[in-house]
N, C-alpha and C positions, 0 to 999 in steps of 0.2 A: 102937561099932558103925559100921559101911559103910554111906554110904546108895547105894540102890541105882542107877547110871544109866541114864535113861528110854531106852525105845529107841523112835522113830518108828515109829509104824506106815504102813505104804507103800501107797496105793492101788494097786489091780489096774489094770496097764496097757489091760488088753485089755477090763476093762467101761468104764474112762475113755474110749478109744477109740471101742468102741462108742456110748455117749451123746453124743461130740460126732459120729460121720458120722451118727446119727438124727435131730440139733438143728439141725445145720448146714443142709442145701436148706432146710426149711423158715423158718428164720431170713433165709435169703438171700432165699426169693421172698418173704417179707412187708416186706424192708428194700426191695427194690426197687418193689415193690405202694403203699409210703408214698413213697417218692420220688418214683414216678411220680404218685400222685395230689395229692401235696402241690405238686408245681410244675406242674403243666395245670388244678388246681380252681381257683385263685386267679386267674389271669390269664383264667379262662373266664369266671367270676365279674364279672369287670371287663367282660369284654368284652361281655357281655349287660346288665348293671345300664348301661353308659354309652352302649354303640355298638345294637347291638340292641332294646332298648326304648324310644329314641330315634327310632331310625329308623319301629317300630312306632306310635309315637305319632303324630309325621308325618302315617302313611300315613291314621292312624285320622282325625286333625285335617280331612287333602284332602277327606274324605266327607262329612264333615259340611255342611250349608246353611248356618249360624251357628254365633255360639257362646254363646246365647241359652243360659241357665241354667247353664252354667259347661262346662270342655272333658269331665269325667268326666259329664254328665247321658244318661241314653238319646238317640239319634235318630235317625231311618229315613235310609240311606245314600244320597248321592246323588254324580253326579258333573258336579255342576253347576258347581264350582269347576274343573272339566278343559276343561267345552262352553267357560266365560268365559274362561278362559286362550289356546285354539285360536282362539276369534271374535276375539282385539285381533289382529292381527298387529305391534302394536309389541314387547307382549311376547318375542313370537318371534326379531323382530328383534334385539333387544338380547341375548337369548341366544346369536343368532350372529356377534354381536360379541364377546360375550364368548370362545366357540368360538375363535373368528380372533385375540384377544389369547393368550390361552393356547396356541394352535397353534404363534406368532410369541415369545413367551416363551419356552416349552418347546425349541424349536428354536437358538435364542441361546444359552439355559443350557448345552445340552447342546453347541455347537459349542464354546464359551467352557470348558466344564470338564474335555473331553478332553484337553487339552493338558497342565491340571495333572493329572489321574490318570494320562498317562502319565510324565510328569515324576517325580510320587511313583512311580512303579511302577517304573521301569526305568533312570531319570537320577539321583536321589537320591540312592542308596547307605544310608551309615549314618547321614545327614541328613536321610532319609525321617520319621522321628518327628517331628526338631521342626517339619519344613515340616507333618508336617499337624497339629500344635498349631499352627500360624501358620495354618493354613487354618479353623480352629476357633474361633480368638478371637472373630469375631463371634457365635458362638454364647454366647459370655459373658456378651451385655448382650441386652437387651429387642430382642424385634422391634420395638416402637415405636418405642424409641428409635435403630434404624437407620433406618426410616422418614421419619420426624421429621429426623434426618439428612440425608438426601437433598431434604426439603424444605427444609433450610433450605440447601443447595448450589442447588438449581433455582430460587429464590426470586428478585426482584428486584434483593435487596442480599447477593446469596450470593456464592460461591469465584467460579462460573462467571461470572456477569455484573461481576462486581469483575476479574477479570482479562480479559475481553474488553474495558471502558472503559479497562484502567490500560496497554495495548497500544494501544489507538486503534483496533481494529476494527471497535468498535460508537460511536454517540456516544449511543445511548439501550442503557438496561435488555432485554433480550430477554427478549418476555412469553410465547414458546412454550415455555419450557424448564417450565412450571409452571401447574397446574392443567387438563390435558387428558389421553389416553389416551399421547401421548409420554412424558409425565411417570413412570404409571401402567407401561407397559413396561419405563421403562431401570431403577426400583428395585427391581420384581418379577425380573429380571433377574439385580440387584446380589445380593436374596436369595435365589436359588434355586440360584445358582451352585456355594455347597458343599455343598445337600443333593443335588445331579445327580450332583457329584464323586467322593463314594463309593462309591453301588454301581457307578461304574465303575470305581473303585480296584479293588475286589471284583474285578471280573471279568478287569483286567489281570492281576492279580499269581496268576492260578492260570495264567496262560500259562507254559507252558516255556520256559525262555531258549535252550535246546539246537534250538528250532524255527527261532531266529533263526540259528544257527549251519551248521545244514540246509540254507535257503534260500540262505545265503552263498556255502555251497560247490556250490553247484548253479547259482550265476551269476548270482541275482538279485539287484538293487540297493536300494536303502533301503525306496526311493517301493514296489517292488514288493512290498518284506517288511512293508511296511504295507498293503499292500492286499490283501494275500495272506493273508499271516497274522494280524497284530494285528487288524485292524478285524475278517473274520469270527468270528473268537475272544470277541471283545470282545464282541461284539453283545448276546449277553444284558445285559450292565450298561449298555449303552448304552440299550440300549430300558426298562431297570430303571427309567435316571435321569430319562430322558424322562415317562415317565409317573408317576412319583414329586412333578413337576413341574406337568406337565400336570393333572394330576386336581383336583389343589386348588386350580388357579389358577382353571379356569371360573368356580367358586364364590365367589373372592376378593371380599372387599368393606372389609377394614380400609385396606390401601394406594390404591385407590381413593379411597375416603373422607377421605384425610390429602391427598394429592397431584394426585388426577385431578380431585376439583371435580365440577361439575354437568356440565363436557365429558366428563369420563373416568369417570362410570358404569360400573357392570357390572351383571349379573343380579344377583350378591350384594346389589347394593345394593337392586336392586329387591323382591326376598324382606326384608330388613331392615325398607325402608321399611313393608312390610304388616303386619311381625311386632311393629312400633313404633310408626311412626307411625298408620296407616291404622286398627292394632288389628284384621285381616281376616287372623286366621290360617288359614283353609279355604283363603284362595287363595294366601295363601302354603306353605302345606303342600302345595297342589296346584302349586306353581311348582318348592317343593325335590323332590318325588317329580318331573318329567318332566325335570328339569335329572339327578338320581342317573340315572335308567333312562337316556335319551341319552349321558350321561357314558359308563357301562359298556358300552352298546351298540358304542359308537364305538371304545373300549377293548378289544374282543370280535372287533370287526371287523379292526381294527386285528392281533392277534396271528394273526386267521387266516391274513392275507395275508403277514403278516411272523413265519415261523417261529423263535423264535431257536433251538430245536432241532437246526433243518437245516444251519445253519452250525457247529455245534459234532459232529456224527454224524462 
């Protein structure tokens, strides 16, 4: 006997069909429905558990009189920590020093980092990678230990003052290069230089090259095609860097701390010492809430006067 050869049975094209255009939108908006919630929950997440309830504590901390029975105990709000803040005027004072350091930083970085984002942006070429892995290296090691760094260059027996004596310019050590607010500038400066750098990479390199090429044949010269075109172009990442800068520095109190000494204070230090030493965290929660709100304010001020929108329109 034959045995007999099986013969496939063949699904119906046309109900196959049908089940998958039924399966399909819906499969598509729930794969997108998880995407999206899967990548905005997580970083939301973050950003209230670290940045947000943070700041809420803070604000709760400033109210309070003491901190007599521990910082979670009930206590009737006051803003007695705000009246003592406004009555020292040194406090003040020293905020707008710090304002004027950070003004005078931010300003430096951002002169100091245009030159390499335009470099990377337009001079580079196919070299453009590894200059900015060479511009990133310091990002490899410790902020302290760049800090740390530059103290032991500003130092007595450092780079600087060993090659001013081994020259004959100096016949003593040079005691300003260390422990004041000079100090506190040039390494604030030194670090701020490649976080400025970027967003104005960012914002050169969406420049069209064909703008330059425009201007050329219309008769303008270098200095004009920079000032014509690159820098209003630019401006948002310039003002990006600026304040990228700017913001954190007010606050600074590590580099201070390493290099500036009891000359080169800042407000950070001042908030620190309460938060530490003094153990008066009201006032200093009523010191960090008026340094955030002025921060922003000025920040606020700042974008209205300087549209970067109107040079990019």
């Amino acid at each position: 006997m034959t045995t007999p050869t099986p013969v496939a049975r063949q699904a119906d094209p046309g109900a196959l069909g049908a089940g998958v255009g039924r399966g399909s939108p819906f499969r598509l908006r729930l794969d997108r429905n998880t995407t999206f919630w899967g990548l905005v929950v997580p970083p939301a997440v973050w950003l209230a558990l670290f940045f947000l309830v943070p700041l809420v504590l803070i604000g709760v901390i400033s109210l309070r009189p003491d901190l007599r029975g521990g910082v979670l105990t009930s206590f009737a709000p006051t803003l007695d920590q705000y009246r003592t803040l406004f009555e020292k005027p040194t406090y003040l004072r020293l905020f707008g020093t710090s304002v004027g350091i950070a003004l005078a930083v931010a300003t430096a970085a951002t002169v100091l980092a245009f030159p390499i984002a335009y470099f990377l942006a337009f001079r580079a070429g196919r070299q453009a990678g590894l200059f900015l892995a060479l511009l990133l290296i310091p990002f490899w090691t410790s902020f302290l230990l760049r800090v740390m760094a530059w103290k032991v260059m500003l130092g007595s027996n450092g780079v600087i003052n060993s090659l001013l004596l081994s020259t004959g310019l100096v016949r003593e050590p040079v005691e300003f290069l260390l422990y004041n607010r000079f100090a506190v500038i040039i390494t604030l400066i030194y670090v701020w230089i490649p976080f400025v750098a970027l967003p104005m990479l960012a914002g050169l390199q969406r420049i069209d090259p064909t703008l330059f090429e425009a201007a050329a044949d219309l008769g303008s010269t270098p200095v004009q095609r920079f000032w014509r075109v690159v820098l209003p172009l630019s401006l948002p990442g310039v003002i990006a860097g600026f304040f990228t800068c700017f913001i954190p520095t007010v606050g600074e109190y590590v580099t201070p701390l390493l290099v500036g000494g009891s000359a080169g204070s800042m407000y950070g230090n001042l908030i620190q010492d309460f938060f530490t030493k003094a153990a008066n965290w009201p006032l200093g929660g009523a010191m960090s809430v008026v340094m955030l709100v002025a921060t922003l304010t000025f920040v606020a001020i700042a974008l209205r006067l300087i549209n970067p929108r109107q040079f990019t329109a």
